[in-house]
Biopython code that builds the backbone (N, CA, C, O; Angstrom):
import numpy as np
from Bio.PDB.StructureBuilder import StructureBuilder

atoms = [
    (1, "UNK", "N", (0.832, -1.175, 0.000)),
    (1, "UNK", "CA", (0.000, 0.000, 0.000)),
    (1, "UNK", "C", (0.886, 1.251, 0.000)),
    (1, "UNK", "O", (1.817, 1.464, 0.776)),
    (2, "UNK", "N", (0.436, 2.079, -1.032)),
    (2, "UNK", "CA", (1.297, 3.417, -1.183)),
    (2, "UNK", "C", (1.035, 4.196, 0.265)),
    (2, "UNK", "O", (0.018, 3.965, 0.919)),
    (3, "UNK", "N", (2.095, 5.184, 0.720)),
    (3, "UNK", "CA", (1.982, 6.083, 1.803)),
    (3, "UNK", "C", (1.721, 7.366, 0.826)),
    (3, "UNK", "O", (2.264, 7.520, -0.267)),
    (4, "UNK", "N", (1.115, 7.942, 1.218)),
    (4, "UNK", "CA", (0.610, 9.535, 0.364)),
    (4, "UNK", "C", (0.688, 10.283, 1.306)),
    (4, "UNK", "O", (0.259, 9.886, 2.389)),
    (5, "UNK", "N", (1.319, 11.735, 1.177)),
    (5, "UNK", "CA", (2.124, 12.663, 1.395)),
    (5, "UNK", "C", (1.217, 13.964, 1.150)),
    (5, "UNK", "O", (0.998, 14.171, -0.044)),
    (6, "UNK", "N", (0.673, 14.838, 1.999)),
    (6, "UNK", "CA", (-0.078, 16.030, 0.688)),
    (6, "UNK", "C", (0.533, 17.154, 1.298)),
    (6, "UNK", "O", (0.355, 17.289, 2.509)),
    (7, "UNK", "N", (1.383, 18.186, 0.544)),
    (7, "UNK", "CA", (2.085, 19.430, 1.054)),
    (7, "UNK", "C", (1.168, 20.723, 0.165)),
    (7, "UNK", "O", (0.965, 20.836, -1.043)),
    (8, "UNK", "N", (0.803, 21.467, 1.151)),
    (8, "UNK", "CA", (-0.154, 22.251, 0.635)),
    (8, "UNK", "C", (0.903, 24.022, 0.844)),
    (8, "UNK", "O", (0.482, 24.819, 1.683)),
    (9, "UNK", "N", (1.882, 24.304, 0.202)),
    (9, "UNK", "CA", (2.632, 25.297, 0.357)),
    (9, "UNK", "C", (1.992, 26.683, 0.376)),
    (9, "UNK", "O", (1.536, 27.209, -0.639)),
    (10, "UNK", "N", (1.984, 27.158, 1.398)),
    (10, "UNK", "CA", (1.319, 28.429, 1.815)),
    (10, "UNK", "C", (2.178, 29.327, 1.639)),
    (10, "UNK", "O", (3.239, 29.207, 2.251)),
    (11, "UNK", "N", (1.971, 30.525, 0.728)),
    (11, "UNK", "CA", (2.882, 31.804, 0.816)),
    (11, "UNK", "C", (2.111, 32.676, -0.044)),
    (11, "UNK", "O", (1.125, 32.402, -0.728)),
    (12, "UNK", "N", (3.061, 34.371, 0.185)),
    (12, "UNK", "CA", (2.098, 35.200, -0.430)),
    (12, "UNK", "C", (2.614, 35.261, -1.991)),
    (12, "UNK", "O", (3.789, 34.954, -2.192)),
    (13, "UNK", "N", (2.019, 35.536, -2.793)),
    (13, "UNK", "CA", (2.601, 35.709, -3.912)),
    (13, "UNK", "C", (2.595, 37.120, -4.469)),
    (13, "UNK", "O", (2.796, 37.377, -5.656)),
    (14, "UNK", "N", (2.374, 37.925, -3.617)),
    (14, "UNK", "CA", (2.856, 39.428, -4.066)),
    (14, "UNK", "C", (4.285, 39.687, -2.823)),
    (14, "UNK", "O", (4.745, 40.791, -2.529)),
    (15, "UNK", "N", (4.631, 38.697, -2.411)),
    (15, "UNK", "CA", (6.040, 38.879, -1.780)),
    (15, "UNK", "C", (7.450, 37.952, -2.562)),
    (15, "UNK", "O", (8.588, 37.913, -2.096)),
    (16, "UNK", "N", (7.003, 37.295, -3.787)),
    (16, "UNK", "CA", (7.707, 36.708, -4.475)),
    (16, "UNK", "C", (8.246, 37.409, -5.383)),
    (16, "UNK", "O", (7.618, 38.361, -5.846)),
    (17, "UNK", "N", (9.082, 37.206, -5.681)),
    (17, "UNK", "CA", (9.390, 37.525, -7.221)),
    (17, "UNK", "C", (9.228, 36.709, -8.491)),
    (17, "UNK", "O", (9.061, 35.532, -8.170)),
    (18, "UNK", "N", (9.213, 36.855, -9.648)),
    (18, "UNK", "CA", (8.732, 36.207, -10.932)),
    (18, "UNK", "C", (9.411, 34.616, -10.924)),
    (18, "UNK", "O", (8.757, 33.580, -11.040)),
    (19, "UNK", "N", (10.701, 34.703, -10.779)),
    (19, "UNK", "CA", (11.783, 33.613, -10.474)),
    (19, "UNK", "C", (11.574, 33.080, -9.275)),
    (19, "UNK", "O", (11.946, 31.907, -9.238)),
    (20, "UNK", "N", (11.101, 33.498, -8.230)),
    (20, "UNK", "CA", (10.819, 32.525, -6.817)),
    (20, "UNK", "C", (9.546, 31.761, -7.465)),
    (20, "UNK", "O", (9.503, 30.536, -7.353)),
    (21, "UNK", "N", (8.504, 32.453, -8.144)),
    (21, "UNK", "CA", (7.244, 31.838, -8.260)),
    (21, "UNK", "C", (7.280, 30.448, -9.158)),
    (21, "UNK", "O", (6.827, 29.324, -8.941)),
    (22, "UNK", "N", (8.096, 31.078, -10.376)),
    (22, "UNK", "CA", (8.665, 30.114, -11.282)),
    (22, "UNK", "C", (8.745, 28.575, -10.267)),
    (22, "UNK", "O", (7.984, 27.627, -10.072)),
    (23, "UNK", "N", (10.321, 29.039, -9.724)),
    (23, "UNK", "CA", (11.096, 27.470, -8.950)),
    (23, "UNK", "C", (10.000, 26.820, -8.169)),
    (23, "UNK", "O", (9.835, 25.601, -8.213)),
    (24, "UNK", "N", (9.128, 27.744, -7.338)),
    (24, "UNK", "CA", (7.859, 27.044, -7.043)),
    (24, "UNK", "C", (7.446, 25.909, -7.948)),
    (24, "UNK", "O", (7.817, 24.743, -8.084)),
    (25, "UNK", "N", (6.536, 26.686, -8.521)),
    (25, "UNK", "CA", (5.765, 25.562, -9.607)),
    (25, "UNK", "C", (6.375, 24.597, -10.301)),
    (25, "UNK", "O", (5.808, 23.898, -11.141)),
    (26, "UNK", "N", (8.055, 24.483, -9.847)),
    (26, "UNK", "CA", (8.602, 23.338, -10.796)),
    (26, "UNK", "C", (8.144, 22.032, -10.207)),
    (26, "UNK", "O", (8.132, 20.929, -10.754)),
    (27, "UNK", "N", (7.846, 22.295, -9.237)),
    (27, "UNK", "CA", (7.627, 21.151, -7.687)),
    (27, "UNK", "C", (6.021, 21.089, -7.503)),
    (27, "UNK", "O", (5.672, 19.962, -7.151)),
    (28, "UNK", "N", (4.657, 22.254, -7.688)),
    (28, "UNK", "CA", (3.920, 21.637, -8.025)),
    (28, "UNK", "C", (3.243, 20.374, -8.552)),
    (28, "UNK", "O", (3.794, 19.987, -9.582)),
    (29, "UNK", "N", (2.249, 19.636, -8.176)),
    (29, "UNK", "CA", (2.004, 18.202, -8.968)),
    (29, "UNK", "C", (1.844, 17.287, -8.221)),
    (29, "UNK", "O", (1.579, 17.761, -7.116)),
    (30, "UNK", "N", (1.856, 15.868, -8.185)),
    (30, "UNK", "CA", (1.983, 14.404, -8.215)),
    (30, "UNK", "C", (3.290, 13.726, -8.454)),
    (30, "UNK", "O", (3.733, 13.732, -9.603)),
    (31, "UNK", "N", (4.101, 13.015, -7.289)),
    (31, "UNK", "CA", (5.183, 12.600, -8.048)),
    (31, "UNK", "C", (5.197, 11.374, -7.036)),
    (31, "UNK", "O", (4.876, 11.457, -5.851)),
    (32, "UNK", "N", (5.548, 10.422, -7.578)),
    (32, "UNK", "CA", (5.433, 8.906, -6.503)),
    (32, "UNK", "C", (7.010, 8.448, -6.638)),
    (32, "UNK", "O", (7.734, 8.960, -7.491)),
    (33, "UNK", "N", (7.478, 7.443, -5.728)),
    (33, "UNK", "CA", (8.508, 6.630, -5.668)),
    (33, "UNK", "C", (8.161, 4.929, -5.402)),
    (33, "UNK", "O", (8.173, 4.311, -4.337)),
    (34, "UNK", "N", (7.814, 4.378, -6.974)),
    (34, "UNK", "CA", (7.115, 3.362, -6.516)),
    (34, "UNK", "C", (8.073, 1.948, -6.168)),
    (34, "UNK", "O", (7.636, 0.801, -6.258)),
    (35, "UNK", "N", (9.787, 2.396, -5.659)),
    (35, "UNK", "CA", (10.500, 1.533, -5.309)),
    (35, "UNK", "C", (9.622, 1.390, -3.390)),
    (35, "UNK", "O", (9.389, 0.384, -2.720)),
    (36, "UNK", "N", (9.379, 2.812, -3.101)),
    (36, "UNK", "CA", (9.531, 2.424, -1.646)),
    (36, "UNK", "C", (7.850, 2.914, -1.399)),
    (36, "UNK", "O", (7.432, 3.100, -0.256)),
    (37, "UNK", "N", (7.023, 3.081, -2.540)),
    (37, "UNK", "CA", (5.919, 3.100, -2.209)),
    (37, "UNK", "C", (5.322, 4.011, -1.583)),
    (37, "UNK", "O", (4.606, 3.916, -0.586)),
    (38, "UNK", "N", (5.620, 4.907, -2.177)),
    (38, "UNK", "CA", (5.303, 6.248, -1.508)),
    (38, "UNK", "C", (4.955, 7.488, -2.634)),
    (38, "UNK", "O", (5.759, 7.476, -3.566)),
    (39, "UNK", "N", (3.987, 8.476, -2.722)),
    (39, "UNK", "CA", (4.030, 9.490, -3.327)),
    (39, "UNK", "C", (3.265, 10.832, -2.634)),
    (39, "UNK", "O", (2.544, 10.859, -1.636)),
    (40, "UNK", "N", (3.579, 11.658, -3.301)),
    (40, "UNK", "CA", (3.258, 13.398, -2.505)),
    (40, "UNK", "C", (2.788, 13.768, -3.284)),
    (40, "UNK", "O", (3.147, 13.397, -4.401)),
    (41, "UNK", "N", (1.760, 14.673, -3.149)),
    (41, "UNK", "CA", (0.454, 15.757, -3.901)),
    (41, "UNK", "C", (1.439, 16.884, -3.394)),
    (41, "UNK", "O", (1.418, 17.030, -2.172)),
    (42, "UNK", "N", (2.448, 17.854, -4.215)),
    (42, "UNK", "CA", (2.600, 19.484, -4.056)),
    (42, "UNK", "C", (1.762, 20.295, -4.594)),
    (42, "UNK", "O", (1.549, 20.231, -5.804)),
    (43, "UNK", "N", (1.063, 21.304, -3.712)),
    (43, "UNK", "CA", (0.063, 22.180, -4.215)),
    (43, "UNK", "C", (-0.102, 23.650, -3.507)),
    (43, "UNK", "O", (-0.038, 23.765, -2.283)),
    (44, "UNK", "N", (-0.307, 24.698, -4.329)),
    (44, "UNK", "CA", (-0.073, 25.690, -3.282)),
    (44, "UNK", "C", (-1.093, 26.337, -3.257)),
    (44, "UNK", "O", (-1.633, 26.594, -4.332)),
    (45, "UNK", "N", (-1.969, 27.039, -1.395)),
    (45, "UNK", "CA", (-3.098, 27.449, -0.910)),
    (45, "UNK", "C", (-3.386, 27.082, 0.163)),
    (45, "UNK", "O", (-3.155, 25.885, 0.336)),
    (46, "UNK", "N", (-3.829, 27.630, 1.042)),
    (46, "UNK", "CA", (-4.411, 27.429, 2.169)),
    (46, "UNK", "C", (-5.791, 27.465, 2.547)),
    (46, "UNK", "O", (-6.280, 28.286, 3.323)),
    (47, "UNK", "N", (-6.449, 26.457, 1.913)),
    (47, "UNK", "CA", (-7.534, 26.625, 1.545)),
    (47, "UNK", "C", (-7.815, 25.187, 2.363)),
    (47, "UNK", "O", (-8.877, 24.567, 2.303)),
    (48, "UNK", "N", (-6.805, 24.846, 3.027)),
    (48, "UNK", "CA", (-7.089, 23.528, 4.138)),
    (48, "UNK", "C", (-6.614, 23.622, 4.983)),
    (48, "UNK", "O", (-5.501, 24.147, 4.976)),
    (49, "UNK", "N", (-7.210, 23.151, 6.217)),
    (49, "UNK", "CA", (-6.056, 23.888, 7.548)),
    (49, "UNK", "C", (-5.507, 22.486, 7.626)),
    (49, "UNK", "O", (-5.284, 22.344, 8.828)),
    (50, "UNK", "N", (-5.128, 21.251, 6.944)),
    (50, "UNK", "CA", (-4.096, 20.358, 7.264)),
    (50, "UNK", "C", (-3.318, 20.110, 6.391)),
    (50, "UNK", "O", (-3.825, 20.116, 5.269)),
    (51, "UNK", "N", (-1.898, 19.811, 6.457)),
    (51, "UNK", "CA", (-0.784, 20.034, 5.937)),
    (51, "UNK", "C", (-0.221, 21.113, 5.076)),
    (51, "UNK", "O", (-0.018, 21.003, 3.867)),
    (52, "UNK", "N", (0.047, 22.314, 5.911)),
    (52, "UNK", "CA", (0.094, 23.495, 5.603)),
    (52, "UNK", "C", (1.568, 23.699, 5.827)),
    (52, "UNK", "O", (1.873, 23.944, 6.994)),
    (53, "UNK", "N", (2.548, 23.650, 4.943)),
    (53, "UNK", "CA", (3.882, 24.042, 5.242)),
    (53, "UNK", "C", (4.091, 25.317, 4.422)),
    (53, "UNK", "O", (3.607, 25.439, 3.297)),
    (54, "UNK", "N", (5.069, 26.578, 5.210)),
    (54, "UNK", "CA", (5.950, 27.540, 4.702)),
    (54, "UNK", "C", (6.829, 27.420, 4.213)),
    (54, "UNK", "O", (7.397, 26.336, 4.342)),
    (55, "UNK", "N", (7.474, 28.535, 3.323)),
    (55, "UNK", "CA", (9.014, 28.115, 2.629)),
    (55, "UNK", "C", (9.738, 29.016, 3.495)),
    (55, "UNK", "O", (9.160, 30.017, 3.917)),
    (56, "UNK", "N", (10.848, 28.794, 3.786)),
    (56, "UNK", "CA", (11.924, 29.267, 4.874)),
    (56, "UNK", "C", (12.846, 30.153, 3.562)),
    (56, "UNK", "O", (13.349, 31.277, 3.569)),
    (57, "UNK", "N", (12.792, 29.103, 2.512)),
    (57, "UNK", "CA", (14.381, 29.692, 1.224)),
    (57, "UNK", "C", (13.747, 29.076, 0.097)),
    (57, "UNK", "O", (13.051, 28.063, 0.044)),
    (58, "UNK", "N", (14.197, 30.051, -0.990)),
    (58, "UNK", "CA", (13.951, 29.483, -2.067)),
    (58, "UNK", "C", (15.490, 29.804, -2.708)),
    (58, "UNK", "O", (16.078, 30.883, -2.782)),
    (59, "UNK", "N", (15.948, 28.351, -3.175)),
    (59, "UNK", "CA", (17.310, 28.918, -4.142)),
    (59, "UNK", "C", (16.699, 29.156, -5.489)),
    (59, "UNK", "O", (15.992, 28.216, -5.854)),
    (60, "UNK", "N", (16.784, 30.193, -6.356)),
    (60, "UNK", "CA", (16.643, 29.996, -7.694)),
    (60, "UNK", "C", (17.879, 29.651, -8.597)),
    (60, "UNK", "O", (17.623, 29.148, -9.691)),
    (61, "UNK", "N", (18.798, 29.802, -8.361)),
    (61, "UNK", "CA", (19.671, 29.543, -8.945)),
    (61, "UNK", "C", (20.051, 27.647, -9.173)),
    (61, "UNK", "O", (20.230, 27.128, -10.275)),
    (62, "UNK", "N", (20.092, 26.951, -7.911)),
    (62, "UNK", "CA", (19.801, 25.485, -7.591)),
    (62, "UNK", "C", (18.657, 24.889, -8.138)),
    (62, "UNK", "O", (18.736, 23.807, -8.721)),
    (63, "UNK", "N", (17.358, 25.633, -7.973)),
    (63, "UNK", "CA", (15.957, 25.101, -8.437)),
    (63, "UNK", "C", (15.852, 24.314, -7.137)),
    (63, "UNK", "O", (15.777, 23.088, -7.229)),
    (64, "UNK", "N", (15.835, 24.980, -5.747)),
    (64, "UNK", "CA", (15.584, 24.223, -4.804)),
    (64, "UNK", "C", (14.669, 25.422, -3.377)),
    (64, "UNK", "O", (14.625, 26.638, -3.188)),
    (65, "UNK", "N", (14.085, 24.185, -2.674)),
    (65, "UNK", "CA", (13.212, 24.855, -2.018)),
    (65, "UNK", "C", (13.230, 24.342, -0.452)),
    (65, "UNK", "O", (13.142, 23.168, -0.091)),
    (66, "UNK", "N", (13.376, 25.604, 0.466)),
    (66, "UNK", "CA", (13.340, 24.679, 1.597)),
    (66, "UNK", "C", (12.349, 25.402, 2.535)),
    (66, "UNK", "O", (12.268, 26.620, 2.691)),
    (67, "UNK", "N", (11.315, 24.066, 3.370)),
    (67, "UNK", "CA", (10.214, 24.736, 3.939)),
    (67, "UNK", "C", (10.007, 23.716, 5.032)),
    (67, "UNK", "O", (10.692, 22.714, 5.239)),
    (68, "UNK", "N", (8.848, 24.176, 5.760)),
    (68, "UNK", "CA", (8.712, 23.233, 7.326)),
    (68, "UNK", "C", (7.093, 23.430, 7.158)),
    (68, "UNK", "O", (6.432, 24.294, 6.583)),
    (69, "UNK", "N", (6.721, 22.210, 7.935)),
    (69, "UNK", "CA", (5.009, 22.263, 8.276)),
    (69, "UNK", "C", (4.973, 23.566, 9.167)),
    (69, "UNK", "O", (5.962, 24.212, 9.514)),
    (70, "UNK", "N", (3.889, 23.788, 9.419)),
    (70, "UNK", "CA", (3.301, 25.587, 10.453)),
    (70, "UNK", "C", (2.931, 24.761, 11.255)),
    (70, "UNK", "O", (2.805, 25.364, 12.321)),
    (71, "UNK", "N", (2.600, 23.405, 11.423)),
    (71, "UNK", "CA", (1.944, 22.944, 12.820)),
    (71, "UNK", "C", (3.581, 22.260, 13.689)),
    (71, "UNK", "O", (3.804, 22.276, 14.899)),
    (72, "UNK", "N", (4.358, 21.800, 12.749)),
    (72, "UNK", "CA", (5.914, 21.415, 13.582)),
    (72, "UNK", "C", (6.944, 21.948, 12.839)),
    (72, "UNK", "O", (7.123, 21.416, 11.743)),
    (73, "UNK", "N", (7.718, 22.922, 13.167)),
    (73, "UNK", "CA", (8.613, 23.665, 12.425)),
    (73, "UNK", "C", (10.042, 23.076, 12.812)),
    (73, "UNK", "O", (11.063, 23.733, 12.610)),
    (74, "UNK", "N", (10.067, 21.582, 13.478)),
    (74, "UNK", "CA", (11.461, 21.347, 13.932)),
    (74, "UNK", "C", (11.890, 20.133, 12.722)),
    (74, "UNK", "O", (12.831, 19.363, 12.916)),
    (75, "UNK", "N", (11.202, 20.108, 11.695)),
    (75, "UNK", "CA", (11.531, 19.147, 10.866)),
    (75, "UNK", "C", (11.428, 20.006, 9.122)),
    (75, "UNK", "O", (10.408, 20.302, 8.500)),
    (76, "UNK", "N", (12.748, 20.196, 8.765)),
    (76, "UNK", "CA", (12.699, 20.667, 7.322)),
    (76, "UNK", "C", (12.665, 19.804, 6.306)),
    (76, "UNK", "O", (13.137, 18.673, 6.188)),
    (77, "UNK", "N", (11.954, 20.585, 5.481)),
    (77, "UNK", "CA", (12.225, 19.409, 4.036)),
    (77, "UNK", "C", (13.213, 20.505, 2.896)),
    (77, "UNK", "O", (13.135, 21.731, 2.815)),
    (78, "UNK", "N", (13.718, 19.978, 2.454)),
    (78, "UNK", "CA", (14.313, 20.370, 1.004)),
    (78, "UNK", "C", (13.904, 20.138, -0.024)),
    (78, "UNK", "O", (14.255, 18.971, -0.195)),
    (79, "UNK", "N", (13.163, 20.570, -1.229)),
    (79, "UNK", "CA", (13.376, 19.878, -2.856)),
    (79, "UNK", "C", (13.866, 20.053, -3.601)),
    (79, "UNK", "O", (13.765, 21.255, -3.843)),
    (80, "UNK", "N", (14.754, 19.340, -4.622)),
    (80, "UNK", "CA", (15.232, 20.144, -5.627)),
    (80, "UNK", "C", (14.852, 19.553, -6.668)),
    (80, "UNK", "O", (14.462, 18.386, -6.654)),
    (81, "UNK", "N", (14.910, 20.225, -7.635)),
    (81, "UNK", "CA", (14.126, 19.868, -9.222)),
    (81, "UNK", "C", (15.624, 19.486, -10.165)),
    (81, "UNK", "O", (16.500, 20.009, -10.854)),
    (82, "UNK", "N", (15.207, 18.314, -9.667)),
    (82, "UNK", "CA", (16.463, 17.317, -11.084)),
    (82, "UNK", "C", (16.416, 17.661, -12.562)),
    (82, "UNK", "O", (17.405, 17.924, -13.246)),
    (83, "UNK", "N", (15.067, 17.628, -13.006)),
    (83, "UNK", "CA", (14.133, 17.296, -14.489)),
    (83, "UNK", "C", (12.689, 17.425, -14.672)),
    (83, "UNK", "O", (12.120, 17.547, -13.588)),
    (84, "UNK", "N", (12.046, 17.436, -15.502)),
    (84, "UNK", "CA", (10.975, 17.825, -15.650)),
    (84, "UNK", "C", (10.034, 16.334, -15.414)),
    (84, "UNK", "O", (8.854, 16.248, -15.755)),
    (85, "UNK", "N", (10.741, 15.321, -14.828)),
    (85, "UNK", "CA", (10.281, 13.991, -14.820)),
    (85, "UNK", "C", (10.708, 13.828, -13.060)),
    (85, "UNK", "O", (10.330, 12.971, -12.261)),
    (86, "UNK", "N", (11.393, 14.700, -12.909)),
    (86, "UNK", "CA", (11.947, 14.065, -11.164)),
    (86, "UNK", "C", (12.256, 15.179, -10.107)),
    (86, "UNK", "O", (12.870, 16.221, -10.338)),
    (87, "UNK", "N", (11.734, 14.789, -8.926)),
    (87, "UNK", "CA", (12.743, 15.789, -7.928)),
    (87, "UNK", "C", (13.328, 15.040, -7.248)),
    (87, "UNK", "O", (13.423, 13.819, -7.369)),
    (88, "UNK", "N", (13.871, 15.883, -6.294)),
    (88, "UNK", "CA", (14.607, 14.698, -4.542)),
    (88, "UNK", "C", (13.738, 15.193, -3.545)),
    (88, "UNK", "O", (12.932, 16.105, -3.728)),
    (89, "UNK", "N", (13.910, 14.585, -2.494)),
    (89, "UNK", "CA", (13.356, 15.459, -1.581)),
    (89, "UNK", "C", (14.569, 15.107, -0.423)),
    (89, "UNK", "O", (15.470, 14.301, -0.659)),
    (90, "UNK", "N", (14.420, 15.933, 1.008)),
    (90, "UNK", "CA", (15.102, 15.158, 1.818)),
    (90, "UNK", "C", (14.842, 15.830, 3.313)),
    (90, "UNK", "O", (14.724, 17.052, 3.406)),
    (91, "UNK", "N", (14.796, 15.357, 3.954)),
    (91, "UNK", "CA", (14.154, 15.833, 5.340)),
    (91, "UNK", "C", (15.509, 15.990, 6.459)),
    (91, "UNK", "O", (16.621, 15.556, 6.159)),
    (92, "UNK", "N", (15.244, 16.624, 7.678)),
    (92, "UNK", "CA", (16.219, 17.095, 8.513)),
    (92, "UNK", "C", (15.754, 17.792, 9.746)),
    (92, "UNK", "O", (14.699, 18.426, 9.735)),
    (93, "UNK", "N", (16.407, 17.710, 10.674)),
    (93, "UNK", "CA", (16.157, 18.598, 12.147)),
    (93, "UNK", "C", (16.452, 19.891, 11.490)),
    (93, "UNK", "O", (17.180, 20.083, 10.516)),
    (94, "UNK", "N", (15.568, 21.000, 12.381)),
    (94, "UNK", "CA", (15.359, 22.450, 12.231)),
    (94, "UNK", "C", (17.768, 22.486, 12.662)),
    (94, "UNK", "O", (18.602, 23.339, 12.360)),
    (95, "UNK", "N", (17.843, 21.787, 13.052)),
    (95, "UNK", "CA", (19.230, 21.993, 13.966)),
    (95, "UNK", "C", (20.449, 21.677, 13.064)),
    (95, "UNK", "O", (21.616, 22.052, 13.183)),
    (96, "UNK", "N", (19.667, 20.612, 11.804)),
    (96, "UNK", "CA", (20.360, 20.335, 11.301)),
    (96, "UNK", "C", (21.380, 18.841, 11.350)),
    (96, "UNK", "O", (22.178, 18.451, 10.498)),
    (97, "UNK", "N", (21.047, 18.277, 12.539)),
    (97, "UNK", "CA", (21.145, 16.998, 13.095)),
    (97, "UNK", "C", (20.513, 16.055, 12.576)),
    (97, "UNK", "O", (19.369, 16.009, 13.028)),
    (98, "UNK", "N", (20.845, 14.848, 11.422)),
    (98, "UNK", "CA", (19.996, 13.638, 11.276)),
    (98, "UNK", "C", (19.392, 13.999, 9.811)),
    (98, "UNK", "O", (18.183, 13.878, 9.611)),
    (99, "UNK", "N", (20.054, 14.334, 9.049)),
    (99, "UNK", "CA", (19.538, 14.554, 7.549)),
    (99, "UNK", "C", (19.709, 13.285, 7.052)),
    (99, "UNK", "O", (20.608, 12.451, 7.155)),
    (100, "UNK", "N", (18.465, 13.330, 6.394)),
    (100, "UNK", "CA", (18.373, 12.238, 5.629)),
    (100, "UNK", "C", (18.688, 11.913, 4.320)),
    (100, "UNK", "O", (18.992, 12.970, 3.769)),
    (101, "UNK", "N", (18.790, 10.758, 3.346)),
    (101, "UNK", "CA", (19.181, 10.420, 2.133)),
    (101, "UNK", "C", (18.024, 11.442, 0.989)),
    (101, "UNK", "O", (16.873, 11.455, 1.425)),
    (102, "UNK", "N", (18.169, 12.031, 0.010)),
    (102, "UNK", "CA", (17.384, 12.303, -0.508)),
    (102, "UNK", "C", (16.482, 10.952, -1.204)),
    (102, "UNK", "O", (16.790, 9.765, -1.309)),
    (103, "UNK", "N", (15.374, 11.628, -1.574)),
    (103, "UNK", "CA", (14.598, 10.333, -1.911)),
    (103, "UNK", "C", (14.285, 11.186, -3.059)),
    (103, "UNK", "O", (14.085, 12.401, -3.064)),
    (104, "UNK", "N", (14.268, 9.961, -4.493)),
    (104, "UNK", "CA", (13.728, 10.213, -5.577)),
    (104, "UNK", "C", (12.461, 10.375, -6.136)),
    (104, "UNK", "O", (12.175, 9.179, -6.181)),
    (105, "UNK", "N", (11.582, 10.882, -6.551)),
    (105, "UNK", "CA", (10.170, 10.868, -6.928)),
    (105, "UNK", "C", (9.859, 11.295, -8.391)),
    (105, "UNK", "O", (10.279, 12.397, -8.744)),
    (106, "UNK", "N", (9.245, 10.619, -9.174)),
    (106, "UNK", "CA", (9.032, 11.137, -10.482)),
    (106, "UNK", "C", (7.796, 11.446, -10.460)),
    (106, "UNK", "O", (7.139, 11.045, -9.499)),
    (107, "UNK", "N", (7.102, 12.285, -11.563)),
    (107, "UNK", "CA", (6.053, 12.958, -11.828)),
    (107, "UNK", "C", (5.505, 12.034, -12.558)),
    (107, "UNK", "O", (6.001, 11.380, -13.476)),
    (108, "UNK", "N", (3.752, 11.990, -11.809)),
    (108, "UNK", "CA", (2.743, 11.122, -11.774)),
    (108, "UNK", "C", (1.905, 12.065, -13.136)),
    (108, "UNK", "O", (1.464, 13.204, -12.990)),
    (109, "UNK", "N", (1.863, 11.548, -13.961)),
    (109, "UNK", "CA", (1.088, 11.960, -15.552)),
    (109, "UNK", "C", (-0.440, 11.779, -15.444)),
    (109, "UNK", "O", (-1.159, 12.007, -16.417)),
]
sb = StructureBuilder()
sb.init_structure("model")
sb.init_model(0)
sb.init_chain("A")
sb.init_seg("    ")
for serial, (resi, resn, name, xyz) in enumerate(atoms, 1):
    if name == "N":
        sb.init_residue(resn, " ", resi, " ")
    sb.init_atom(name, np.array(xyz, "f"), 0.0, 1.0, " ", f" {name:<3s}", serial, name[0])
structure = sb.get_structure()
């Protein structure tokens, strides 16, 4: 049985710039990892009060994004956009202690 993931990225978009909004939406979507059975819904709005994470950084230059849930802010995630078929993701203490392997996910069509 797949584990499903739903990150609902909350931010303003008149505090972005054209290029933050961009690297956003590269990560928008459906993308599964069906070695370990797992996939994530990225979507952005707060139009649900559950699984509501902020972005802390956006690299544009990397094509990477780093943000935390609003209900536990001691666990970050990272993404970065490999291809138009894949990201990574990879999780970590707010401290920085205990980072994990990135995990691969391709985009669900």
């Amino acid at each position: 049985m797949y584990q499903l993931q739903f990150i609902n990225l909350v931010y303003d978009t008149t505090k972005l710039t054209h290029l933050e909004q961009t690297n956003i939406n590269l990560f928008i979507g459906n993308w599964s990892n069906h070695q370990l059975q797992k996939s994530i819904c990225i979507r952005h709005g707060d139009d649900t009060s559950h699984n509501q994470y902020h972005i802390l950084f956006i690299d544009t230059a990397h094509q990477r994004i780093k943000f935390s849930s609003i209900d536990n802010e001691e666990i970050t995630y990272i993404l970065d956009y490999d291809d138009t078929q894949h990201i990574l993701m990879q999780t970590s203490s707010k401290q920085g202690i205990g980072t994990s392997r990135p995990i691969v996910y391709e985009r669900l069509v």
